[in-house]
C-alpha positions in Angstrom: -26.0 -31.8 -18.1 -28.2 -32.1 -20.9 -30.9 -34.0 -18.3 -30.4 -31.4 -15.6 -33.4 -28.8 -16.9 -36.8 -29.8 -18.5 -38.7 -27.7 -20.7 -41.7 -28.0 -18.8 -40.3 -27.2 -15.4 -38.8 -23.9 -16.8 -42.0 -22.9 -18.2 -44.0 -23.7 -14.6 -41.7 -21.5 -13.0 -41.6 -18.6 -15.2 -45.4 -18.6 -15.3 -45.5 -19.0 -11.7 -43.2 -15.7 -11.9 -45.2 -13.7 -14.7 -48.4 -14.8 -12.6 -47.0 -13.6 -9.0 -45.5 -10.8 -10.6 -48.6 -9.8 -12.2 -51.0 -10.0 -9.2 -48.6 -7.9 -7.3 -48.4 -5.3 -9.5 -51.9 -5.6 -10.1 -53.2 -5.5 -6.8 -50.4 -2.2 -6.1 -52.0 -0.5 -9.1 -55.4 -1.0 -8.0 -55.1 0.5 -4.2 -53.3 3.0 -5.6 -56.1 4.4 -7.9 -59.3 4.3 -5.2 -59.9 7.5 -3.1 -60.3 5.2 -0.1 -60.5 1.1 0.2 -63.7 -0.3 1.1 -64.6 -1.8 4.5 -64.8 -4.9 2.9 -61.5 -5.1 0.6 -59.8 -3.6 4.1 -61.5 -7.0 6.3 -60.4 -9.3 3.4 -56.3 -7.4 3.2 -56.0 -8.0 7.2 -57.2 -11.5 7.0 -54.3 -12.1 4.4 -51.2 -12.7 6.9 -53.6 -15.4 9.0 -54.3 -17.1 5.7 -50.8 -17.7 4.5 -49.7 -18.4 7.8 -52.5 -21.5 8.1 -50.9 -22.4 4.5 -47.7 -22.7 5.5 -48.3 -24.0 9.2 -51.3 -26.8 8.6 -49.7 -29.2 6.3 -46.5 -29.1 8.7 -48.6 -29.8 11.7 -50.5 -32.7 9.3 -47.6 -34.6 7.9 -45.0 -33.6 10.3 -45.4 -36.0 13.0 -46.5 -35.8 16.7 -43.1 -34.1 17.3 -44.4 -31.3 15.4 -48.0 -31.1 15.7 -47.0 -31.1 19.9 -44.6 -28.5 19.1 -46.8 -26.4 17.1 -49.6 -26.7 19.7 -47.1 -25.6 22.3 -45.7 -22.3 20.3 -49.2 -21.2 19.7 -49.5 -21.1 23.5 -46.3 -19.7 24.1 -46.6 -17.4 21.3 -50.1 -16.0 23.0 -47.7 -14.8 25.7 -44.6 -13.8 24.2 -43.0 -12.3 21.6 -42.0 -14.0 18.4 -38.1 -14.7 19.1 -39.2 -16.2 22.9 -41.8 -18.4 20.9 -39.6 -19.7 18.1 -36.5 -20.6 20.7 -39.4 -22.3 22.9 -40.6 -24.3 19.9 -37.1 -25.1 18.8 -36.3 -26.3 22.1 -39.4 -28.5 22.5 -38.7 -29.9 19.0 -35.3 -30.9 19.6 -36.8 -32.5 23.1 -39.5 -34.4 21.6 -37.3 -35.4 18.9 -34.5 -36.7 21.1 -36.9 -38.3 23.4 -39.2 -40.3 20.8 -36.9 -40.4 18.4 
């Protein structure tokens, strides 16, 4: 049991949590206090959702396999046409395809 939690780990996390924490807060305090939010800090908020979602998709479509990069490609496409539960059943089914045909 003894081996189960190291030191370091716990601290990475709960830094990770002060610093997330922290930057939330922050960043709630400081729209909160301007009269209005510059063009600029508005361009660079709207650009936030397309930023994680490139973090969170690229190494997937990377290091996943041709399975999933062809799977990916093909949601994108979907997804330019339908909504977001259409898209993800199409992508789940052409995974499942792929991955039953190549193996």
């Amino acid at each position: 049991m003894e081996n189960m939690f190291h030191m370091q780990t716990l601290l990475i996390v709960a830094a990770g949590a002060v610093a997330t924490y922290l930057t939330r807060v922050g960043g709630y305090v400081f729209i909160t206090r301007m009269k209005r939010i510059p063009p600029r800090a508005e361009a660079a908020l709207n650009a936030v959702p397309a930023a994680v979602l490139t973090t969170l998709v690229a190494p997937a479509a990377i290091t996943g396999g041709w399975d999933v990069s062809i799977t990916m490609a093909v949601a994108f496409l979907v997804g330019l046409r339908l909504k977001l539960l259409p898209m993800l059943a199409v992508g789940w089914v052409v995974v499942m395809l792929l991955r039953r045909v190549i193996g």
